[in-house]
C-alpha positions as a Markdown table, in Angstrom:
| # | Residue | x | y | z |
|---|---|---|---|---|
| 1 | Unk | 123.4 | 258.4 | 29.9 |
| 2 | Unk | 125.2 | 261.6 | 28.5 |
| 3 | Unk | 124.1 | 263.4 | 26.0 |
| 4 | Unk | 125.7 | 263.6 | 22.7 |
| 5 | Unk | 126.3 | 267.1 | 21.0 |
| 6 | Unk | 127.6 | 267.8 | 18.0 |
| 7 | Unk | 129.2 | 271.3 | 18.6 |
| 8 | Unk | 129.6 | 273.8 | 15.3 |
| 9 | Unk | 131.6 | 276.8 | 15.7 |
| 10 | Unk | 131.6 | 279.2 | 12.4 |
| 11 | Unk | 131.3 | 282.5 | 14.3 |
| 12 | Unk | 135.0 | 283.5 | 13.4 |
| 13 | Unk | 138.1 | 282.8 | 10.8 |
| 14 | Unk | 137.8 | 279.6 | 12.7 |
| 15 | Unk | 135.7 | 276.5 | 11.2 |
| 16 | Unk | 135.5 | 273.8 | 13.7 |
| 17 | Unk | 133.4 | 271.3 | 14.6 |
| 18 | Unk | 133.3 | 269.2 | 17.8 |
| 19 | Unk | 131.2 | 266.0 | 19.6 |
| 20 | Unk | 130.8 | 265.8 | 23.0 |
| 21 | Unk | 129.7 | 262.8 | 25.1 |
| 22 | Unk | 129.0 | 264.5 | 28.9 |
| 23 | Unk | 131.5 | 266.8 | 29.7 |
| 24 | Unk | 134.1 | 264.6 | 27.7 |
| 25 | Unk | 135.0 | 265.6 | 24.3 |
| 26 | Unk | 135.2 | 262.5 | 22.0 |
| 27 | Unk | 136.2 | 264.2 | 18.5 |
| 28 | Unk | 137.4 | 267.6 | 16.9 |
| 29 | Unk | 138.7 | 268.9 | 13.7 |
| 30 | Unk | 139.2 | 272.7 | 12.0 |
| 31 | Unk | 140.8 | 274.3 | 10.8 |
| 32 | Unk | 141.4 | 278.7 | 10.4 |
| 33 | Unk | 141.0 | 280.6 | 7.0 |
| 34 | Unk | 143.2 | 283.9 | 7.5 |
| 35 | Unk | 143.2 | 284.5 | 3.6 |
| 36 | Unk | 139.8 | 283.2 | 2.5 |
| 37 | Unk | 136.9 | 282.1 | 3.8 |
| 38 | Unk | 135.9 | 278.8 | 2.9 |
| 39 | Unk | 133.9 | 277.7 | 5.8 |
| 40 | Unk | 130.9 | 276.6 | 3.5 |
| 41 | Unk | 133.4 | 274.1 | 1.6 |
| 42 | Unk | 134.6 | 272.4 | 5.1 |
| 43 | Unk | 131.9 | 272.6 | 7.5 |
| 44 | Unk | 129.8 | 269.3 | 6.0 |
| 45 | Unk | 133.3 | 268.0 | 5.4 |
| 46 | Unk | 134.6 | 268.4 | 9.4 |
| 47 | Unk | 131.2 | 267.2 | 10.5 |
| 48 | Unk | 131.5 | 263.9 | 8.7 |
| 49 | Unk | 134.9 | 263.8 | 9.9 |
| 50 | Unk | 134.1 | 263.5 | 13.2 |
| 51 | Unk | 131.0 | 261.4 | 12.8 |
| 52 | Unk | 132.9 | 258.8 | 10.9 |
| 53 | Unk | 135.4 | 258.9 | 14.0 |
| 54 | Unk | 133.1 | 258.4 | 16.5 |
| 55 | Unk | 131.7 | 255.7 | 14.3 |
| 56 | Unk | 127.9 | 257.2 | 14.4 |
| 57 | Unk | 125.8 | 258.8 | 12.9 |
| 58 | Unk | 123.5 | 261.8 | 12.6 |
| 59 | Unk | 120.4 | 259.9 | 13.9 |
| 60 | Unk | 122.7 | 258.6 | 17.0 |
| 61 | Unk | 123.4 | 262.3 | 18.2 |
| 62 | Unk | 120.7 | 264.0 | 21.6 |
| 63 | Unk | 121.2 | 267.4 | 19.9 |
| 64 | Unk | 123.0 | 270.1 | 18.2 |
| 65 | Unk | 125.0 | 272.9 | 19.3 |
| 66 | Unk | 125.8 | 275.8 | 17.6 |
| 67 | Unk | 127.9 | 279.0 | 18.5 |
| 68 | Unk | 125.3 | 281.5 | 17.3 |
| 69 | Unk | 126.6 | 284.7 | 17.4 |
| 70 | Unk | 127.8 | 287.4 | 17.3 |
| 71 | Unk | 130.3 | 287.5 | 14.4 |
| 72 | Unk | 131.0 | 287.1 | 11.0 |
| 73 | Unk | 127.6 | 287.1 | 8.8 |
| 74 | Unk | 128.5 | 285.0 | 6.5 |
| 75 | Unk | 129.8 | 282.3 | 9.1 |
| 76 | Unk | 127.2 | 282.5 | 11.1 |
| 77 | Unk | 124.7 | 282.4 | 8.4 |
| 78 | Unk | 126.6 | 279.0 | 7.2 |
| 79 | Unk | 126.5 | 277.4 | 10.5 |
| 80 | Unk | 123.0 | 278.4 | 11.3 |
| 81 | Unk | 121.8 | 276.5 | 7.8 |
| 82 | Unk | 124.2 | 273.3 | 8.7 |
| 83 | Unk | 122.6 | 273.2 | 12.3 |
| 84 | Unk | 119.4 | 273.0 | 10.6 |
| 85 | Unk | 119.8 | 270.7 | 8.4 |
| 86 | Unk | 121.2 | 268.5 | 10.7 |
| 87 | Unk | 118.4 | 268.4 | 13.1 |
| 88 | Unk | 115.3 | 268.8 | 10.8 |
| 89 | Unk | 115.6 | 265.2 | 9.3 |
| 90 | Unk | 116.1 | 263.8 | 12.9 |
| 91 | Unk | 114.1 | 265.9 | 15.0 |
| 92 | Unk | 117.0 | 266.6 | 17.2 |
| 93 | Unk | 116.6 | 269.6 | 19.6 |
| 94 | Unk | 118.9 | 272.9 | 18.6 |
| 95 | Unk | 120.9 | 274.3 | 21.0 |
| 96 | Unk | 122.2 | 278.1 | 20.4 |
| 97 | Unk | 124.8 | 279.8 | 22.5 |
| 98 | Unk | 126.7 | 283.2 | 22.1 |
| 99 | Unk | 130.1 | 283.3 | 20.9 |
| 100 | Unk | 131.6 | 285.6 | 22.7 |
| 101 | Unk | 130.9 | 283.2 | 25.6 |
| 102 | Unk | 132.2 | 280.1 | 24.5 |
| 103 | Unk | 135.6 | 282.9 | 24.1 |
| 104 | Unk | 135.2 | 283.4 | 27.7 |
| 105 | Unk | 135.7 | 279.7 | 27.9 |
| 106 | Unk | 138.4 | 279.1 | 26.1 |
| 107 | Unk | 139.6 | 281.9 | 28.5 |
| 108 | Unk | 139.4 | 280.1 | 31.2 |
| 109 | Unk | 140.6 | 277.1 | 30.2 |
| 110 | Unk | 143.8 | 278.7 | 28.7 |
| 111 | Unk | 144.1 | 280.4 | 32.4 |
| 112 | Unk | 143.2 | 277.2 | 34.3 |
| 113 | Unk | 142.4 | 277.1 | 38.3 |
| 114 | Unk | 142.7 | 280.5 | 40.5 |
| 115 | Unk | 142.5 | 281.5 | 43.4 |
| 116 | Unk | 143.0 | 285.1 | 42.5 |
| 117 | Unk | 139.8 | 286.8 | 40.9 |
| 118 | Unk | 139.9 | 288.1 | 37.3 |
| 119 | Unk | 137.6 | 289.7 | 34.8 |
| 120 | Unk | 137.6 | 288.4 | 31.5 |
| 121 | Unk | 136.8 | 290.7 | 28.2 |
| 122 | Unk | 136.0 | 288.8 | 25.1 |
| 123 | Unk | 136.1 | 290.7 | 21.8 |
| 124 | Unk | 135.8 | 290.0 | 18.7 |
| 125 | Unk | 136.3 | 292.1 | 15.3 |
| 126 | Unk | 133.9 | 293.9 | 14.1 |
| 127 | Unk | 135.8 | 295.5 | 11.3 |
| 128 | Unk | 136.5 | 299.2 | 10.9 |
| 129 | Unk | 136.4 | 300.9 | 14.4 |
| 130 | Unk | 134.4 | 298.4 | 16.6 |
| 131 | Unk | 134.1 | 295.3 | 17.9 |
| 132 | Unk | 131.7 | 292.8 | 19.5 |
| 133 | Unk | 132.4 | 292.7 | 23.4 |
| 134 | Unk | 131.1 | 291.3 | 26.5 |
| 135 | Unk | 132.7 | 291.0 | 30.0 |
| 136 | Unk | 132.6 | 288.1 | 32.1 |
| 137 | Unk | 134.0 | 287.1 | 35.8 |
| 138 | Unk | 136.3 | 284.1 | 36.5 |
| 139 | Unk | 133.5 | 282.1 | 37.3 |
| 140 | Unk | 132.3 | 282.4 | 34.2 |
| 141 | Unk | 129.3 | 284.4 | 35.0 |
| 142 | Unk | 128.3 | 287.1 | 32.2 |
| 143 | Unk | 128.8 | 290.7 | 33.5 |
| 144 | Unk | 127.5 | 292.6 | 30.5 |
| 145 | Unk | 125.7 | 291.8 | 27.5 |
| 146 | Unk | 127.2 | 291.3 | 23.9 |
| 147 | Unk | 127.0 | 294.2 | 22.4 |
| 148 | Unk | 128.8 | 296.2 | 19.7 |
| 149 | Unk | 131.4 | 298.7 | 20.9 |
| 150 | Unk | 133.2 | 301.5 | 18.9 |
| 151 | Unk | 137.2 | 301.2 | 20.3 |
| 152 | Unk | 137.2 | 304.9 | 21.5 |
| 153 | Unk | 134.6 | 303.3 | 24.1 |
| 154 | Unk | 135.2 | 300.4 | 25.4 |
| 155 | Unk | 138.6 | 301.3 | 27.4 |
| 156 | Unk | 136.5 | 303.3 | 29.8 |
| 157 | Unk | 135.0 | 301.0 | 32.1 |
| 158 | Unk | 133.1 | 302.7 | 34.4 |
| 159 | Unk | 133.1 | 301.9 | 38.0 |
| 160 | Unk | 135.5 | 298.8 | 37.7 |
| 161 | Unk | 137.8 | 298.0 | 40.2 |
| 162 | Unk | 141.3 | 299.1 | 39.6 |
| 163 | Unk | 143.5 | 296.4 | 40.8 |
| 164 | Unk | 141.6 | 293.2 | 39.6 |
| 165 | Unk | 143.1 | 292.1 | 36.4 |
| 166 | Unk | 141.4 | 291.4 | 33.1 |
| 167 | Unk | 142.4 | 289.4 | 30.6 |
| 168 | Unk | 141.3 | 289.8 | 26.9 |
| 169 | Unk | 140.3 | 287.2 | 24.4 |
| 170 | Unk | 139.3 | 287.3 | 20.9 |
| 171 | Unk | 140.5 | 288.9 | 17.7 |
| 172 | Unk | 139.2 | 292.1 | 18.2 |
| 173 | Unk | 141.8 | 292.3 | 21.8 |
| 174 | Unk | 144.6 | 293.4 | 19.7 |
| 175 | Unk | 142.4 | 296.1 | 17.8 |
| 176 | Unk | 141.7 | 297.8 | 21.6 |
| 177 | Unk | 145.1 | 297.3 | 23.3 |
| 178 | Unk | 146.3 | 300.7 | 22.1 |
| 179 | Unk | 143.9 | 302.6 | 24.4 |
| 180 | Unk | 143.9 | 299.9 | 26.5 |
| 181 | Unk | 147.3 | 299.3 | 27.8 |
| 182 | Unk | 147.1 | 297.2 | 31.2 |
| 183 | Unk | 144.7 | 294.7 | 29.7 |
| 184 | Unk | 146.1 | 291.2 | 29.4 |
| 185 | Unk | 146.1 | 289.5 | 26.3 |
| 186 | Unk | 145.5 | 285.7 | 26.2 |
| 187 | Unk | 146.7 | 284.6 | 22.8 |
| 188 | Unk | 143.1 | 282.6 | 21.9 |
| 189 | Unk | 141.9 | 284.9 | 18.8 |
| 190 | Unk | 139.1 | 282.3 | 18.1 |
| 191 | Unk | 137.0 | 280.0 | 20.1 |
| 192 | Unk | 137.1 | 276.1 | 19.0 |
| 193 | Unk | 133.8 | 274.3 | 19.1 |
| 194 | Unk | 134.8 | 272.2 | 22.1 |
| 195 | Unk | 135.1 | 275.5 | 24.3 |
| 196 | Unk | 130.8 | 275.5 | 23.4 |
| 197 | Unk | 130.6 | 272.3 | 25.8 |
| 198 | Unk | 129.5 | 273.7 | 29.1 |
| 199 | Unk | 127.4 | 276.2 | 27.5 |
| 200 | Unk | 125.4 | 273.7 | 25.8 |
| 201 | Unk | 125.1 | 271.2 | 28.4 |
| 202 | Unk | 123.8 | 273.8 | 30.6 |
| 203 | Unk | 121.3 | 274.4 | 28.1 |
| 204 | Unk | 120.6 | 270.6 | 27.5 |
| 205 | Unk | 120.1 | 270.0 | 31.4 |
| 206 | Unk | 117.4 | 272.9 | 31.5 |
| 207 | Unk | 115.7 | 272.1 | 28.1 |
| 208 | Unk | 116.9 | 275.2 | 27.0 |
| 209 | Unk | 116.2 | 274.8 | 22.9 |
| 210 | Unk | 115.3 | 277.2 | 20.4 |
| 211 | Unk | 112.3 | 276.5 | 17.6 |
| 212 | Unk | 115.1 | 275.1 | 14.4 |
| 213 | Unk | 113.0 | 277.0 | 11.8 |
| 214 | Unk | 112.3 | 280.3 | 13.0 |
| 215 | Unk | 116.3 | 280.4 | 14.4 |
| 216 | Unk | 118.5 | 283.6 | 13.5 |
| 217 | Unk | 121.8 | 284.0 | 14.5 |
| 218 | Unk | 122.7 | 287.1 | 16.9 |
| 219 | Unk | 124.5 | 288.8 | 14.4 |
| 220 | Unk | 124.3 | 292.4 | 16.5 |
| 221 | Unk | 124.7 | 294.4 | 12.8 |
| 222 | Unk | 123.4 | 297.2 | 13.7 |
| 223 | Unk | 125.6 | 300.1 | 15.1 |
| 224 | Unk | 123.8 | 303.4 | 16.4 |
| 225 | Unk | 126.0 | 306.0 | 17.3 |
| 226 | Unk | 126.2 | 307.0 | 20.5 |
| 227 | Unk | 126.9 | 303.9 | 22.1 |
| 228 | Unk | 126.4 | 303.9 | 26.1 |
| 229 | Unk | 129.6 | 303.3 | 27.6 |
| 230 | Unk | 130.2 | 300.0 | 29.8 |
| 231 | Unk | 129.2 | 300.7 | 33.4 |
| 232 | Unk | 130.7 | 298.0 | 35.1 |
| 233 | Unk | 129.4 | 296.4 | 38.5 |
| 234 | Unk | 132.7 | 295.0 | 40.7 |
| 235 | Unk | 133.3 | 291.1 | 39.9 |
């Protein structure tokens, strides 16, 4: 039998929510606040949604994902307490995955089947001068950690091979592409909770859940200056 997630994303502008059967994605709704931010309004409201599609209920799901971070505070923190609540009552396991990954994703999915390798920079705003970042291969396999990055840094990436190209994702691509000029921009500014599916069912098949109370979202606030500079191994 396949396991049943319901999938939140709140990491971004974007508030969506998606359920997942398998690999197969059985119902999706949200929706993207560029003006306001109203995520704590239509999160319960997008989650019943997609219940009442499905026909089931909270009780019938095997677990909860949730795109945990990094990213906005406040839509992290309002995803984070919906996640909870939703698997407290139940006992459901909690699945948390990062955001910048479930970018890297949609990346792929927007690029579909290559031959050709590629890198994959994911990026998301940070406000001001920085941005949340982590590099990833076509596979999918993470090449650097999420981290925070002040712009002037993260063009120079140390050690990378010239010639393979790498395509950016996220809002915070656009921010970077000024000292950045050969990267590719993939227009996917924010990740949809279906893109979360083979992150959490990776975590599902190797029991790979976090303890629901004590949970904090990777929110990566903290910038020191002097930020090392990506040293990149060759994808």
């Amino acid at each position: 039998m396949h396991p049943r997630i319901l999938l939140l994303e709140t990491a971004s502008r974007r508030c969506d929510v998606a359920l997942i059967e398998g690999d197969r994605c059985i119902a999706e709704r949200g929706s993207v606040d560029l003006q306001g931010f109203q995520h704590a309004e239509k999160l319960h409201v997008y989650i019943e949604d997609v219940l009442r599609h499905a026909d089931m209920r909270v009780a019938d799901l095997d677990a909860v994902g949730l795109s945990a971070g990094p990213g906005s505070y406040t839509g992290l923190r309002i995803g984070a307490s919906a996640a909870k609540g939703l698997v407290a009552p139940h006992g459901l396991p909690l699945i948390a995955y990062s955001s910048l990954e479930a970018l890297a994703v949609g990346a792929r999915e927007s690029l579909g089947s290559s031959a050709e390798p590629y890198g994959i920079w994911a990026a998301m705003d940070a406000r001001r001068m920085e941005v949340y970042s982590a590099l990833f291969s076509a596979s999918g396999e993470r090449r650097t950690a999420d981290a925070p990055q002040l712009l002037e840094e993260v063009p120079i990436l140390e050690g990378f091979p010239e010639e393979l190209p790498i395509y950016g994702v996220g809002d915070g691509v656009e921010k970077a592409q000024t000292g950045w000029p050969a990267l590719r921009r993939l227009p996917l500014d924010y990740a949809q909770a279906r893109h979360g599916a083979p992150l959490a069912l990776r975590a599902w098949e190797r029991k790979d859940f976090v303890e629901a109370a004590a949970f904090t979202p990777n929110y990566l606030k903290a910038f020191r200056a002097g930020v090392p500079r990506l040293g990149l191994p060759k994808l």
